[in-house]
MARKE-596220 format. One record per atom (N, C-alpha, C): residue number from 1; residue in three letters; atom name; x negated, z, y negated. Coordinates in steps of 0.05 Angstrom, whole numbers. Layout:
BEGIN
   i  aa at     xx     zz     yy
 NUM ALA CA      X      Z      Y
...
END
This chain:
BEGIN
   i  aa at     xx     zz     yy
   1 UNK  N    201    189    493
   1 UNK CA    203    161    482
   1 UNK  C    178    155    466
   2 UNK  N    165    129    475
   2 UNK CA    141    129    450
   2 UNK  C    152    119    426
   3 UNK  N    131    118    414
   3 UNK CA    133    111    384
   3 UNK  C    141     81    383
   4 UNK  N    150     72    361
   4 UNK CA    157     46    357
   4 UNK  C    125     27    348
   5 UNK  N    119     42    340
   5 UNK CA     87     36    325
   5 UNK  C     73     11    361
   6 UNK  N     84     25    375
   6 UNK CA     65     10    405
   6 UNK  C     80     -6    410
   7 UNK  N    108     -9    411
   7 UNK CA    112    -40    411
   7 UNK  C    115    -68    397
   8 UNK  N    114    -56    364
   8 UNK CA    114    -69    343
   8 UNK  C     83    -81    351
   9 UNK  N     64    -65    356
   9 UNK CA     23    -71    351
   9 UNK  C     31    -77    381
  10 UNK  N     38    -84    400
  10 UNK CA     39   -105    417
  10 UNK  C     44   -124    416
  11 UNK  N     68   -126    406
  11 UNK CA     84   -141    397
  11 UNK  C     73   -173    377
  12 UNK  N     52   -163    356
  12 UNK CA     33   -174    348
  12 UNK  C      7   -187    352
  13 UNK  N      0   -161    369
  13 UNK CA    -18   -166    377
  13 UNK  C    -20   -191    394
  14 UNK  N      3   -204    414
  14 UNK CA     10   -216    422
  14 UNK  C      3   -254    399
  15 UNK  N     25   -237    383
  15 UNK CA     20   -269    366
  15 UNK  C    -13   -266    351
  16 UNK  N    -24   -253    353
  16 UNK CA    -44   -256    334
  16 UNK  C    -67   -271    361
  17 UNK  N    -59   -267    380
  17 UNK CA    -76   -270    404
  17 UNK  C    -69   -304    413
  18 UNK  N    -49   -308    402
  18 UNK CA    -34   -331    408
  18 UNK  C    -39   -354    384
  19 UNK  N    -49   -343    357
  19 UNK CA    -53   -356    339
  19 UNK  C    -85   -361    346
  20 UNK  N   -103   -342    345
  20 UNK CA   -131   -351    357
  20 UNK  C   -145   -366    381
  21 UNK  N   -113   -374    397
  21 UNK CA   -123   -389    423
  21 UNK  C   -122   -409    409
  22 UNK  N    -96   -421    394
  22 UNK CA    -87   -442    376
  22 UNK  C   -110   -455    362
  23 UNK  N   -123   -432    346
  23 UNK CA   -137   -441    327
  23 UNK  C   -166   -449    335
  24 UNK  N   -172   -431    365
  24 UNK CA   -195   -442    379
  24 UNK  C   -195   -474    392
  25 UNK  N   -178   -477    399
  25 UNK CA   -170   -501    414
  25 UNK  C   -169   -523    390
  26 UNK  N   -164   -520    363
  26 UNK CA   -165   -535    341
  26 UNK  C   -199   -544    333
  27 UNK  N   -211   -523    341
  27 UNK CA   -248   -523    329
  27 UNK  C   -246   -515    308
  28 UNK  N   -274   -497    314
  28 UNK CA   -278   -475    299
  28 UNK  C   -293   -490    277
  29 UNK  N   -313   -512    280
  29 UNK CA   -334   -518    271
  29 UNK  C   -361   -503    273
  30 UNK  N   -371   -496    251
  30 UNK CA   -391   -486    232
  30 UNK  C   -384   -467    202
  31 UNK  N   -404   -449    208
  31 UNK CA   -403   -436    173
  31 UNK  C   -402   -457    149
  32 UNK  N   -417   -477    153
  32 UNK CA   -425   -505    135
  32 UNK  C   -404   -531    131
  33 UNK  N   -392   -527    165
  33 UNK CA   -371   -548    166
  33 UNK  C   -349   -548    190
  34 UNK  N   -326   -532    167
  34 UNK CA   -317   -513    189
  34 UNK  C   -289   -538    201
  35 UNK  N   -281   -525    213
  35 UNK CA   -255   -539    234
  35 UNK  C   -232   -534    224
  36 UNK  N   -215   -555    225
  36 UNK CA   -188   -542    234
  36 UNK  C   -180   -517    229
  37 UNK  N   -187   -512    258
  37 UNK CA   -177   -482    267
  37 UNK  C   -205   -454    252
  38 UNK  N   -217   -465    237
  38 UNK CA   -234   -437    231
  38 UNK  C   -229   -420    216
  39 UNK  N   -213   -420    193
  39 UNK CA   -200   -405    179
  39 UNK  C   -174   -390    198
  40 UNK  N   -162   -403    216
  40 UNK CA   -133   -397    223
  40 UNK  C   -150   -370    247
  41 UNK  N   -170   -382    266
  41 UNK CA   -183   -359    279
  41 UNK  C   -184   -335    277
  42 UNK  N   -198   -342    240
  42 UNK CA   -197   -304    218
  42 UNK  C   -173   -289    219
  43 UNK  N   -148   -311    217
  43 UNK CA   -128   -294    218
  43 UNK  C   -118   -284    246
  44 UNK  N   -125   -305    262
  44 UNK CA   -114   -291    286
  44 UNK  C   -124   -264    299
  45 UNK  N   -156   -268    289
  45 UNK CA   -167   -241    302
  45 UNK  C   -168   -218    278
  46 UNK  N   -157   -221    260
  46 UNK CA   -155   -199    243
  46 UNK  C   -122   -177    249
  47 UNK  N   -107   -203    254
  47 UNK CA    -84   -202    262
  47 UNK  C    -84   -176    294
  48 UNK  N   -103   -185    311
  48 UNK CA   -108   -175    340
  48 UNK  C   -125   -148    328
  49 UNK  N   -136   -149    315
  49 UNK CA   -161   -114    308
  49 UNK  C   -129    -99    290
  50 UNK  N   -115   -116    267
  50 UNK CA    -99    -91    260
  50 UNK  C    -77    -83    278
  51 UNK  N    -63   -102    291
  51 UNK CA    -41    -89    307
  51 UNK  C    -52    -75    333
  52 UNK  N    -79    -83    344
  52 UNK CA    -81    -66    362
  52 UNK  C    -87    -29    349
  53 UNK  N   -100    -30    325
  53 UNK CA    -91     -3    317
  53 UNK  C    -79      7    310
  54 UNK  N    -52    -11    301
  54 UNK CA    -25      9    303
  54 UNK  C     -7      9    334
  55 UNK  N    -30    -11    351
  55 UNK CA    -10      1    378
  55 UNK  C    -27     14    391
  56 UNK  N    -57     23    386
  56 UNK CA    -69     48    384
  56 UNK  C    -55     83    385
  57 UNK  N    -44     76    353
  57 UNK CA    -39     91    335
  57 UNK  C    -11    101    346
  58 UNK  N      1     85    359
  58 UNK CA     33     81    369
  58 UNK  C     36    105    393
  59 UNK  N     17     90    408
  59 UNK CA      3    108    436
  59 UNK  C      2    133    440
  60 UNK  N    -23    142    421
  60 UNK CA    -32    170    412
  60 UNK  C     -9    184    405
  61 UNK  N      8    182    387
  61 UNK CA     34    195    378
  61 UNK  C     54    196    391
  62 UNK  N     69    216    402
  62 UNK CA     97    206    419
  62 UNK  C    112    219    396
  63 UNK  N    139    196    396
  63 UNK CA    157    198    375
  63 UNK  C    185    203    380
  64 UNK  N    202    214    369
  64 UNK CA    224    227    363
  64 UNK  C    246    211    350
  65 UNK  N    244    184    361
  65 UNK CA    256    166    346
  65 UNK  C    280    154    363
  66 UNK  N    310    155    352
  66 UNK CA    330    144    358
  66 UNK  C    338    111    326
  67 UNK  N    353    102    346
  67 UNK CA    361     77    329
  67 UNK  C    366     83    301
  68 UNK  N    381    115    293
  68 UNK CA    397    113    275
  68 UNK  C    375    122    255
  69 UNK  N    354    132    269
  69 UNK CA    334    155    248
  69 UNK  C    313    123    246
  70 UNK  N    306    112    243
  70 UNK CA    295     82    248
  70 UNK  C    299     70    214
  71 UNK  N    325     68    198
  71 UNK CA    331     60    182
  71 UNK  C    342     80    161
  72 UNK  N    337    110    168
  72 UNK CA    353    139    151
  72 UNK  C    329    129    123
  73 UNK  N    340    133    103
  73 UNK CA    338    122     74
  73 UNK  C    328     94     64
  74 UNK  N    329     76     84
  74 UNK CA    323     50     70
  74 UNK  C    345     47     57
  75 UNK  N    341     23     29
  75 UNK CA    355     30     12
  75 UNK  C    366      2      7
  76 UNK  N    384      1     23
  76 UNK CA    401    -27     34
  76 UNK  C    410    -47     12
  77 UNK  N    416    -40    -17
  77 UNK CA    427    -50    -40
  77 UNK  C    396    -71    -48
  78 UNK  N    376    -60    -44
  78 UNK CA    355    -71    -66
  78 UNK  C    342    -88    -37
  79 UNK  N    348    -82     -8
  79 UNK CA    338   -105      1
  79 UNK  C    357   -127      4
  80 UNK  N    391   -123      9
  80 UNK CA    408   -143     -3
  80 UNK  C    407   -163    -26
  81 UNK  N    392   -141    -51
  81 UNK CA    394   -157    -74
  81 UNK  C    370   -168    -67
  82 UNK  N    349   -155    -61
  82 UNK CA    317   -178    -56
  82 UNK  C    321   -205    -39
  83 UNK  N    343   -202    -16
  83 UNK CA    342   -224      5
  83 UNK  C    357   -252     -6
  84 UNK  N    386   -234    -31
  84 UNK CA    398   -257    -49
  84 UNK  C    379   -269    -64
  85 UNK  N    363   -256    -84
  85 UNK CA    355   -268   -101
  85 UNK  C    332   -288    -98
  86 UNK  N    316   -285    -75
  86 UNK CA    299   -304    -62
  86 UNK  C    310   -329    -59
  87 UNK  N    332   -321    -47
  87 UNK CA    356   -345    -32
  87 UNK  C    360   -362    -60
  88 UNK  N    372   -346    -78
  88 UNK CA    381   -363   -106
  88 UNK  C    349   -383   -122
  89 UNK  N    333   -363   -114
  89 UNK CA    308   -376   -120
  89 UNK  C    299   -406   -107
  90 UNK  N    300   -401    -83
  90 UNK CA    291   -426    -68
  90 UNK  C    306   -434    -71
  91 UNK  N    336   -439    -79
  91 UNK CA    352   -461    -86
  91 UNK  C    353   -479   -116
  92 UNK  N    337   -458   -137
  92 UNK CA    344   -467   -165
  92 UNK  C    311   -469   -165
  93 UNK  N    288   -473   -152
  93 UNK CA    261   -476   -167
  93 UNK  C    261   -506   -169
  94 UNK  N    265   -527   -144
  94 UNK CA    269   -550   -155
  94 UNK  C    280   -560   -178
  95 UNK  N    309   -562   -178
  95 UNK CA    323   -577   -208
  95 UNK  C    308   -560   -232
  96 UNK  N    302   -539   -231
  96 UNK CA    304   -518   -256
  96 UNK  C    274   -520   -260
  97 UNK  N    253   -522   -233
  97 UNK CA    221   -512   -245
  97 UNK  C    214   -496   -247
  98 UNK  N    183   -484   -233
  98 UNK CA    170   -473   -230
  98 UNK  C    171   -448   -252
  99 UNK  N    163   -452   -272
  99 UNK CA    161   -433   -300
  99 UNK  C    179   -419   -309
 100 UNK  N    210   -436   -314
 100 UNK CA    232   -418   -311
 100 UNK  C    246   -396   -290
 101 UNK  N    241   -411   -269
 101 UNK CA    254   -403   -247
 101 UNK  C    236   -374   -241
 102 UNK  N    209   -384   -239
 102 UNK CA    192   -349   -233
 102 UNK  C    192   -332   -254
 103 UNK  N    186   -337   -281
 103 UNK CA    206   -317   -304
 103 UNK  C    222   -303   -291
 104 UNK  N    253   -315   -281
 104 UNK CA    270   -307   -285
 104 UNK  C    273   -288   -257
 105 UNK  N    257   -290   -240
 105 UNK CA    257   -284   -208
 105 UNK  C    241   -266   -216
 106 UNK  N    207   -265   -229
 106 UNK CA    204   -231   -227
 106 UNK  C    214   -213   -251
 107 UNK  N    227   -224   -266
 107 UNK CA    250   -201   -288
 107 UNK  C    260   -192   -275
 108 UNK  N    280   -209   -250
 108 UNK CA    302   -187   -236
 108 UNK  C    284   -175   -216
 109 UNK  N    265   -175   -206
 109 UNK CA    252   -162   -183
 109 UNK  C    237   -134   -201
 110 UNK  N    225   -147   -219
 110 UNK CA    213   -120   -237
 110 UNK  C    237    -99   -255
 111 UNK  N    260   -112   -257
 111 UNK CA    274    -96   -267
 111 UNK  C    294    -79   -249
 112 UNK  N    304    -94   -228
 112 UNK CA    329    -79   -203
 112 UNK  C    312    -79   -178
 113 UNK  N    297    -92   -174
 113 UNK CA    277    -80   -143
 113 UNK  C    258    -58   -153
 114 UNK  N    243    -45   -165
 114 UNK CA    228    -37   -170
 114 UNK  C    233    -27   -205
 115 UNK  N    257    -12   -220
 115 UNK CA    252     -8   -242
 115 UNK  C    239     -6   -269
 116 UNK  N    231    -25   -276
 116 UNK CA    212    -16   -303
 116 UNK  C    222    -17   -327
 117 UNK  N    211    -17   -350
 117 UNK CA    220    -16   -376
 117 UNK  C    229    -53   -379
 118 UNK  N    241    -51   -401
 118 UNK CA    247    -74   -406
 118 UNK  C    229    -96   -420
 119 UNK  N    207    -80   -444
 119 UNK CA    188    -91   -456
 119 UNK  C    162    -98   -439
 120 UNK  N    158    -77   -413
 120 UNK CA    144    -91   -388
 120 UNK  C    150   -101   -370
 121 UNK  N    162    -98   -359
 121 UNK CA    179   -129   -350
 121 UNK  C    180   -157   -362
 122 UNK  N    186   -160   -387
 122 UNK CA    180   -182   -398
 122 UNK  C    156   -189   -397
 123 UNK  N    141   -172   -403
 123 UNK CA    109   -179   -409
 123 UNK  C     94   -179   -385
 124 UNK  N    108   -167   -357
 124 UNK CA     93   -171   -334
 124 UNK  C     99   -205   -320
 125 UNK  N    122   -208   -329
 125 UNK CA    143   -225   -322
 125 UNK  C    125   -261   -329
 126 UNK  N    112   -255   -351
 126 UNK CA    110   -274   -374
 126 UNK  C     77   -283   -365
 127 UNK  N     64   -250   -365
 127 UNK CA     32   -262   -352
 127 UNK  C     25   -270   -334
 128 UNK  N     50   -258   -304
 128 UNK CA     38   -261   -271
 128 UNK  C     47   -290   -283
 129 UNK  N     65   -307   -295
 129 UNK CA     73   -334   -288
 129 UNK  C     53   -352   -301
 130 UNK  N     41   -342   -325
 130 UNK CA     28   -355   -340
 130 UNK  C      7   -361   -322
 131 UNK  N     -5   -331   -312
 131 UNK CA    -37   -328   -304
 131 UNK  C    -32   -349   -270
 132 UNK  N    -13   -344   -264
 132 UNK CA     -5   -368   -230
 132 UNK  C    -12   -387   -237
 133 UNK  N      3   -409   -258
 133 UNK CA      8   -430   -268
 133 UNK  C    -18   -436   -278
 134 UNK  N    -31   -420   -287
 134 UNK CA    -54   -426   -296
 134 UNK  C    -81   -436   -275
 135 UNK  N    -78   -420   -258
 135 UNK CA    -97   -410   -235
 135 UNK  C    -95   -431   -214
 136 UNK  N    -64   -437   -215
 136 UNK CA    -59   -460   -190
 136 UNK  C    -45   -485   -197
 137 UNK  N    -35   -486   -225
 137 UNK CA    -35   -508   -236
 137 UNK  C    -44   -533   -241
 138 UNK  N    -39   -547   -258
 138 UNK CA    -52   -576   -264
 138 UNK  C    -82   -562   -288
 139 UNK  N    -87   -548   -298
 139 UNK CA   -107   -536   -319
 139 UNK  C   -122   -520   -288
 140 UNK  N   -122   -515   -268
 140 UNK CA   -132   -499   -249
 140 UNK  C   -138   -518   -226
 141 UNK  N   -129   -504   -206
 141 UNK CA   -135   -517   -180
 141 UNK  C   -123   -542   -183
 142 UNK  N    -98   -552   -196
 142 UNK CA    -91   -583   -191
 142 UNK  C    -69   -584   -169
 143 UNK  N    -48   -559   -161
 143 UNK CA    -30   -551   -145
 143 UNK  C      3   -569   -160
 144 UNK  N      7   -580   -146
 144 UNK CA     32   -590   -156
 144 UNK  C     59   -570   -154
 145 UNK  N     69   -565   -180
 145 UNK CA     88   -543   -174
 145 UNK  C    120   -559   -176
 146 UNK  N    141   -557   -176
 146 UNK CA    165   -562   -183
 146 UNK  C    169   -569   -212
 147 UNK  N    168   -589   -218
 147 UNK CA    168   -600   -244
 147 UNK  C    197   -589   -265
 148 UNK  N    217   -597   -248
 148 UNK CA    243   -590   -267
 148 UNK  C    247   -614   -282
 149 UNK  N    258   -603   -307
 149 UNK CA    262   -629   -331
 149 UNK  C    240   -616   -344
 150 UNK  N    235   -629   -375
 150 UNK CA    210   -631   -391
 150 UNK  C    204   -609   -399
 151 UNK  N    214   -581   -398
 151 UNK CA    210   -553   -395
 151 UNK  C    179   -545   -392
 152 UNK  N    180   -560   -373
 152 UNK CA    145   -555   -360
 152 UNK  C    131   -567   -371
 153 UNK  N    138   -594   -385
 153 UNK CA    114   -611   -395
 153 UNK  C    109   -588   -432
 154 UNK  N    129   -574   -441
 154 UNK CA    122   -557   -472
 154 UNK  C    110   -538   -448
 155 UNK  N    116   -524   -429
 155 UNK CA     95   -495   -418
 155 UNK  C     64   -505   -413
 156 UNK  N     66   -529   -410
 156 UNK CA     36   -539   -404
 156 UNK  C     22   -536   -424
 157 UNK  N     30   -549   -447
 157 UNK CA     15   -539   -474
 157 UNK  C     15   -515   -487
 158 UNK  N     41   -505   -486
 158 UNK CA     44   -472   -493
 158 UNK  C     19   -450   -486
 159 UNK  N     23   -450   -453
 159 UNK CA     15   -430   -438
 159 UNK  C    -15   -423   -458
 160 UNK  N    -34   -438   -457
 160 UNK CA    -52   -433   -463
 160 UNK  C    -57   -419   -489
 161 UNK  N    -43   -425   -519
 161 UNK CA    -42   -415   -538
 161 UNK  C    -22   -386   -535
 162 UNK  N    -10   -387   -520
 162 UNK CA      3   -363   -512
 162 UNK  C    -11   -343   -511
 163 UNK  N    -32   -349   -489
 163 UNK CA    -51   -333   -476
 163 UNK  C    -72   -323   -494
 164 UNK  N    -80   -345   -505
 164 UNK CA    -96   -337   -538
 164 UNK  C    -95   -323   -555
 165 UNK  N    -61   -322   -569
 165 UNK CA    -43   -306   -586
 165 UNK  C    -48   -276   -572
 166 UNK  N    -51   -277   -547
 166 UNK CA    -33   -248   -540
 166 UNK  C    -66   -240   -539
 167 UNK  N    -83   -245   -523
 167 UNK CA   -107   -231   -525
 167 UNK  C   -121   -233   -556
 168 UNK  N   -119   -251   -572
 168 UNK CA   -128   -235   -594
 168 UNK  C   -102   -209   -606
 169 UNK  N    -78   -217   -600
 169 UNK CA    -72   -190   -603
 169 UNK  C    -77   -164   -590
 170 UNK  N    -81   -156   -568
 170 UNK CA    -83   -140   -549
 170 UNK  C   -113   -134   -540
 171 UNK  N   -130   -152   -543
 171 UNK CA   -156   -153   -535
 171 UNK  C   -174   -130   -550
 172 UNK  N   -177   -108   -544
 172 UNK CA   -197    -85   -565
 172 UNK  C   -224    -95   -570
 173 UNK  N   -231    -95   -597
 173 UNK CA   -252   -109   -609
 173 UNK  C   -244   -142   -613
 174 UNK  N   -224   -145   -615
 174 UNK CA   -227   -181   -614
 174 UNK  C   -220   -193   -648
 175 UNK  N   -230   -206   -651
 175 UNK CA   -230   -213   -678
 175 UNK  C   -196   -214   -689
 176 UNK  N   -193   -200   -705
 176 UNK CA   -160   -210   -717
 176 UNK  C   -153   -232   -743
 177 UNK  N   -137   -247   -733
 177 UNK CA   -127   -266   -759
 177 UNK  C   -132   -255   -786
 178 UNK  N   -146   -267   -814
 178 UNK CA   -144   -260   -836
 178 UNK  C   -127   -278   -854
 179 UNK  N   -114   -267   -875
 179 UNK CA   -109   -288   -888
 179 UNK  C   -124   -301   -910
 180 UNK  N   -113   -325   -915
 180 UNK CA   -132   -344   -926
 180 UNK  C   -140   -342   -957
 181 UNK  N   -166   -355   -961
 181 UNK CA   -182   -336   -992
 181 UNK  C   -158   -340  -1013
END
């Protein structure tokens, strides 16, 4: 029996071959002024070089694989809970908003998908959303996110002094608050 590895990287290979016809047929353009399709191209033929080396890789190896040995220790609880909690996510980011809702979505992913402490978790929880929001936000790129109710309009002003607070706390060498003469 071969490996699963060769029909999965066919398998792909397929769509990645199928995305670069796509994206050729869109125009490529120019390095200067590109097309449509010139970005989607990159992916398609990146797509075609990696799966053809895992159906390379598939090839070379003959494997010892039945259905049941395929899935022996995946760990069915935490992709159940990963597939809910997405689900609950894409349902509550609208009414609820961007800022709350991803808070609350990587606490439970950093705390029951992947275990960590509780005081990092929060604090991982607190920066990936800040540092997003920041990055692809209205203060950043100008990305429209899920507004919510006025939640978002105090994180808009927050975030930034947040970010301030914590790096002069945390920042080595950074000037610290004195109190006043």
């Amino acid at each position: 029996m071969r490996s699963p590895d060769l029909y999965s990287g066919l398998l792909w290979l397929l769509v990645g071959a199928y995305i670069a016809n796509d994206a050729y047929d869109m125009g490529l353009g120019t390095m200067h002024d590109p097309g449509s399709g010139y970005v989607l191209f990159g992916v398609g033929i990146a797509m075609i070089v990696m799966s053809g080396i895992v159906a390379v890789n598939g090839l070379l190896k003959a494997a010892d694989v039945s259905v049941g040995n395929l899935f022996r220790g995946l760990m069915w609880r935490r992709v159940i809970l990963l597939v809910f909690v997405l689900t609950v996510y894409s349902i509550v980011l609208e009414p609820v908003g961007f800022v709350p809702a991803t808070l609350v979505l990587l606490l439970v992913l950093f705390r029951a998908i992947d275990p960590l402490t509780w005081p990092f978790a929060v604090f991982a929880s607190v920066m990936t959303t800040a540092v997003v929001y920041i990055v692809f936000g209205p203060m950043g790129l100008g990305t429209q996110f899920p507004r919510g109710d006025e939640f978002e309009v105090a994180i808009y002003y927050a975030v930034p002094g947040l970010l301030f607070a914590l790096a002069v706390m945390f920042w080595p060498g950074a000037p610290k608050p004195t109190r006043g003469a």
